[in-house]
C-alpha positions as CSV (number, residue, x, y, z in Angstrom):
1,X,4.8,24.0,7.3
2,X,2.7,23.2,10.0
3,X,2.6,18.7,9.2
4,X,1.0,16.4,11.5
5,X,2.1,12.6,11.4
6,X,-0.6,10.1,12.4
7,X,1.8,6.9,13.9
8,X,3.8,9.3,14.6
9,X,4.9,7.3,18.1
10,X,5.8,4.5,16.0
11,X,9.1,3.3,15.0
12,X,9.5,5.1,11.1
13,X,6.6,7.8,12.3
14,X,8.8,9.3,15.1
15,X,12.1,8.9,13.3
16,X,9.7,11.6,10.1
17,X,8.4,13.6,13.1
18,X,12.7,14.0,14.3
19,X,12.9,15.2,10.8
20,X,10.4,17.7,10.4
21,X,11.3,19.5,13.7
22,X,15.0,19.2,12.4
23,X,13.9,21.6,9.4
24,X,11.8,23.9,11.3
25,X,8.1,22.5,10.7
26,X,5.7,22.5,13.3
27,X,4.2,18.5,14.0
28,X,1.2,17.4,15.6
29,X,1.2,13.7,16.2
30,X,-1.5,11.6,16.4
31,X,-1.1,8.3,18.3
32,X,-2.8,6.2,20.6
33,X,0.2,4.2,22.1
34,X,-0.9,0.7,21.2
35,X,2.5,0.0,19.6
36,X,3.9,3.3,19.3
37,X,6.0,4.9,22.2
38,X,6.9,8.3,24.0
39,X,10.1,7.3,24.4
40,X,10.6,7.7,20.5
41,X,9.5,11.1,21.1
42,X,11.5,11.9,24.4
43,X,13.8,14.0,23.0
44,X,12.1,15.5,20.4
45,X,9.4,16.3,23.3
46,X,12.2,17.8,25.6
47,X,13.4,20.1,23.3
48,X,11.0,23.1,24.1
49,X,12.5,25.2,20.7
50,X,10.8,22.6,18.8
51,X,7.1,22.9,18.5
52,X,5.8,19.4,19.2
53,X,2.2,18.3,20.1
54,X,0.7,14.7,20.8
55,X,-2.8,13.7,20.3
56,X,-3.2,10.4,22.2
57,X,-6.2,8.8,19.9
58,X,-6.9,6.0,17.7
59,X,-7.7,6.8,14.4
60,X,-10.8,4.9,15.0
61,X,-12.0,7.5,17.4
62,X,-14.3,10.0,15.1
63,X,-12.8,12.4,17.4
64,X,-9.7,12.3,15.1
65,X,-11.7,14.2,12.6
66,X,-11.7,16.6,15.2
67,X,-8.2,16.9,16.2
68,X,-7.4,17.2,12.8
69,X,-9.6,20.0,12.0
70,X,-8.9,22.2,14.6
71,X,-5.2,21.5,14.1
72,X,-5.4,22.5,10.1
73,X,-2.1,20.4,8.8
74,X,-1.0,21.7,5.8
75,X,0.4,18.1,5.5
76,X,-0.5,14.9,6.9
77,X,1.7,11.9,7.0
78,X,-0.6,8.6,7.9
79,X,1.4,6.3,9.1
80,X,-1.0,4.8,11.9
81,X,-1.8,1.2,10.6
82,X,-2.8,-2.2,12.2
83,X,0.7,-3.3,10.5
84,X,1.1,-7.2,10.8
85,X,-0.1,-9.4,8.2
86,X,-0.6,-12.5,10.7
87,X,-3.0,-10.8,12.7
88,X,-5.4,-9.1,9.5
89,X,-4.9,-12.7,8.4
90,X,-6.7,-13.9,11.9
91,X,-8.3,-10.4,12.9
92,X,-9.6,-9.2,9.0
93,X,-12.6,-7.0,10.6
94,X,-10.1,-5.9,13.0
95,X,-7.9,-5.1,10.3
96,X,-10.2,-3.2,8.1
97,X,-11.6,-1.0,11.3
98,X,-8.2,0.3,11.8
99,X,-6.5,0.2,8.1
100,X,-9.4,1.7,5.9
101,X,-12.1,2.6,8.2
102,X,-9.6,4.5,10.4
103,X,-7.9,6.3,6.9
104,X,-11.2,7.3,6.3
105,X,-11.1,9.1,9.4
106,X,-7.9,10.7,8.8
107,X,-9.1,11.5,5.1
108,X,-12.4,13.0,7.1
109,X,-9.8,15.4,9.2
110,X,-7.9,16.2,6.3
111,X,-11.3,17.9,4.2
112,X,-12.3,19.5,7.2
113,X,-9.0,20.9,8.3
114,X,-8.3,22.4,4.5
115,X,-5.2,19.8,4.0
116,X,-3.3,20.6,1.2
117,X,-1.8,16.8,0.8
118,X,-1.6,13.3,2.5
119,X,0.9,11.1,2.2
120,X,0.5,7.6,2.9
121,X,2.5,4.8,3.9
122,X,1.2,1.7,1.6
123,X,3.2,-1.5,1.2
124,X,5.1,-2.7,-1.5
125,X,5.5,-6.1,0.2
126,X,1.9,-6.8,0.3
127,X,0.0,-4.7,-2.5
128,X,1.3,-6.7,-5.8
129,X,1.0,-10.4,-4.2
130,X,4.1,-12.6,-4.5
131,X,5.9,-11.0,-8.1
132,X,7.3,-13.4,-10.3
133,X,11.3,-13.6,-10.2
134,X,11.7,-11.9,-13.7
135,X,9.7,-9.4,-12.1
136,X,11.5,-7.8,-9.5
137,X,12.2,-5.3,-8.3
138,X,8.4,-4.7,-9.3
139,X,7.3,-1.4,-10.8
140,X,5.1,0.1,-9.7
141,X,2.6,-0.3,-13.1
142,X,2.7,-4.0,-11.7
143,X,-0.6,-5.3,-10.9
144,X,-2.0,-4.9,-7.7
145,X,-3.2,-8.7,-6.2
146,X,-2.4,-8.6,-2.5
147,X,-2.8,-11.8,-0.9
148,X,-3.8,-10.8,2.7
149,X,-6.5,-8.2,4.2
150,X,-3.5,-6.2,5.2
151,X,-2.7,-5.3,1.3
152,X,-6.1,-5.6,0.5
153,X,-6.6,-2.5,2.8
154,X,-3.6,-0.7,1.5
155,X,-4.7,-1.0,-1.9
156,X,-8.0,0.2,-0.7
157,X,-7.0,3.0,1.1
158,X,-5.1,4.1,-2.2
159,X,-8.2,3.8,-4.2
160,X,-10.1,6.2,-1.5
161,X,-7.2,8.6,-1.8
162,X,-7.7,8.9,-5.4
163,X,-11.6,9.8,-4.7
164,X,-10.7,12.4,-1.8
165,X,-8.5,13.9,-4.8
166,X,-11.5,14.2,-7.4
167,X,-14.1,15.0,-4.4
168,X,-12.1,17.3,-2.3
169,X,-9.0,18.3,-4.2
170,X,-6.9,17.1,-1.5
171,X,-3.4,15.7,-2.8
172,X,-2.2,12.6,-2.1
173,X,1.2,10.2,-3.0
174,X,1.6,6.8,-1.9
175,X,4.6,5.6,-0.9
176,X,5.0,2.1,-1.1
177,X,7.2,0.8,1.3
178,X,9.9,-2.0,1.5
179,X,11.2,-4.0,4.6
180,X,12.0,-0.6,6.4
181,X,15.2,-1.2,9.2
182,X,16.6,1.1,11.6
183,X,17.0,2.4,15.1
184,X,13.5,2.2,17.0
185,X,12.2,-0.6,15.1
186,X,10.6,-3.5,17.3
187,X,12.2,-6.6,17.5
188,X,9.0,-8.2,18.0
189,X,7.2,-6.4,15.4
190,X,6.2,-7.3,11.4
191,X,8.8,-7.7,9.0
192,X,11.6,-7.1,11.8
193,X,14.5,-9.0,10.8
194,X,16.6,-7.1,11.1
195,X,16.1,-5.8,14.7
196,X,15.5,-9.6,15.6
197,X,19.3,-10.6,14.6
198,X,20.3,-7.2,15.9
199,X,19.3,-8.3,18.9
200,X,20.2,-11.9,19.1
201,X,23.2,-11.2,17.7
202,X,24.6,-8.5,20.6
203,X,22.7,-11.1,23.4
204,X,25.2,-14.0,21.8
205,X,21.5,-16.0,21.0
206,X,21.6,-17.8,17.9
207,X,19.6,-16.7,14.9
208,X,17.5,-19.2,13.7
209,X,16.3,-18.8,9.7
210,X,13.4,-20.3,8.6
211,X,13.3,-22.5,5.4
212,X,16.7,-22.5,3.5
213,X,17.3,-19.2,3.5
214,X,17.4,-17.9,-0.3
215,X,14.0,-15.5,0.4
216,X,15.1,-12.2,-0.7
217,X,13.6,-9.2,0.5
218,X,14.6,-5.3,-0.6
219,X,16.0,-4.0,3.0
220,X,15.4,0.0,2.6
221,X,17.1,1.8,5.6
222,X,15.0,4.2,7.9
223,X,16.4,7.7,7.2
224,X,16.1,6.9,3.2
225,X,12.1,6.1,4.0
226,X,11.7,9.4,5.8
227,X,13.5,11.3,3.1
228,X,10.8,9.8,0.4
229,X,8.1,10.9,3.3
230,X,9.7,14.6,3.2
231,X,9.9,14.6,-0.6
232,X,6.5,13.3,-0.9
233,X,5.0,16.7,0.4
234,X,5.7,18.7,-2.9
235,X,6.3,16.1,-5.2
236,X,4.8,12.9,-6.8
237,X,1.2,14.0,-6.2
238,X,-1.7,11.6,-7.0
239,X,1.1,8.8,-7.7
240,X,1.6,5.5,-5.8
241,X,5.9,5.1,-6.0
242,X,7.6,2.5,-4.4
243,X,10.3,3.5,-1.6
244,X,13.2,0.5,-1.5
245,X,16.9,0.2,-3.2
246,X,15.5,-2.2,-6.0
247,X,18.2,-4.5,-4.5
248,X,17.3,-8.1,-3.7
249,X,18.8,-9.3,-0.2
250,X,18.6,-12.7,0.9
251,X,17.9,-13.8,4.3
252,X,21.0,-15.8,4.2
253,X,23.0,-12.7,3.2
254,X,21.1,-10.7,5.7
255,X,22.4,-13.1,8.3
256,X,26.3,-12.9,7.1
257,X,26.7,-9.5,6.9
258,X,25.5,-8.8,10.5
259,X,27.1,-11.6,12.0
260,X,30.1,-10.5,10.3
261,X,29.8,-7.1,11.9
262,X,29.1,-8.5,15.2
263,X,32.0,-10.3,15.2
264,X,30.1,-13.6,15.4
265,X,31.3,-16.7,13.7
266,X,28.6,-19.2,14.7
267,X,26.3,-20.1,11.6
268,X,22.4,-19.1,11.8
269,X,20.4,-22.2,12.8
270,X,18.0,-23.3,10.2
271,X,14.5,-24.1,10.9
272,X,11.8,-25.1,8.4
């Protein structure tokens, strides 16, 4: 299968573009580096059995229509976002340039390059809003009532995926992602707990939680993401599924366990 992965640079992108080459596809990446990295493709690029390309562009380049077109993926994984809810909470314009108009690119690349399927990397933290206890983990027939322009563009892009499908009979399944954690991801980055008391934790820096604590989140672990990502390109098509363990997690608990496997005794300091 010849796949390309737009974000492919990018900390769960490069970790599905290991994968692919590990089970003989071909992968063009598409990435222009703003928070993305080579070196989560160094090895991948210095293994010259593998066949790897990189397309430094932003997806709000048109000429991403292009590179997709010539490249004719049988499969593209988008990935590529503007992925932190703070800044499409400050930046909304800015959000909605990269997050729809820039899918609409990729969607663009995908008719013209005679793509089989996309598969999209939406958000189940953002697209339903803020569930009601007795509803977690949500389902997926939850409704949809996102509570920043990040999941307002997720939803959107969804929407537009279910139009290139009717228009264009291009494929599609949404994967709706939980707090993804794993090797690669930025400490400094969205939803990044876990690298951030990774970190602290091996600098001997205390963690500091904010409010008491008791937030849960569902913690979904990298390689499980990328095997949804993988499955996604035969199965599930023109359905939005959410990717997590369906296991609530509490910050609190988050904190424990990795201290715990640290070997560090201090408690986390507590901030409101």
């Amino acid at each position: 299968m010849r796949a390309l992965v737009t974000g492919g640079a990018g900390f769960i992108g490069s970790t599905l573009v290991d994968r692919l080459l590990a089970e003989g596809h071909s992968v063009d990446v598409v990435d222009d580096l703003s928070s993305g990295s080579l070196a989560n493709l160094a090895e991948a690029r210095a293994d010259r059995s593998k066949e790897l390309k990189v397309h430094q562009v932003d997806i709000r380049d048109p000429a991403v229509i292009e590179v997709i077109g010539r490249r004719q993926p049988e499969v593209v994984f988008h990935l590529a976002a503007q992925a932190d809810v703070r800044v499409s909470v400050a930046r909304p314009a800015f959000d909605a340039e990269v997050n729809v108009l820039g899918s609409i690119n990729v969607l663009e690349g995908a008719r013209v390059g005679g793509t089989r399927k996309v598969v999209f990397a939406s958000s189940g933290g953002t697209i339903y809003g803020e569930p009601a206890p007795a509803d977690l983990p949500v389902k997926e027939s939850h409704p949809q009532q996102p509570l920043s322009p990040y999941g307002v563009a997720k939803r959107v892009v969804t929407d537009y995926l279910h139009v290139y499908r009717e228009l264009h009979s291009i494929e599609f399944t949404s994967l709706a992602m939980a707090n993804v954690y794993g090797p690669r991801q930025d400490p400094h980055g969205e939803a990044g707990v876990v690298a951030i008391f990774a970190g602290l934790l091996i600098a001997g820096t205390p963690c500091t939680v904010f409010g008491n604590g008791e937030q849960t989140r569902d913690f979904v672990y990298v390689d499980d993401a990328v095997d949804a990502f993988v499955r996604a390109a035969d199965r599930g098509s023109g359905l939005l599924c959410n990717i997590g363990t369906g296991v609530e997690t509490s910050v609190n608990e988050l904190y424990a366990a990795m201290a715990a496997a640290a070997g560090v005794d201090a408690p986390a300091v507590h901030a409101a």
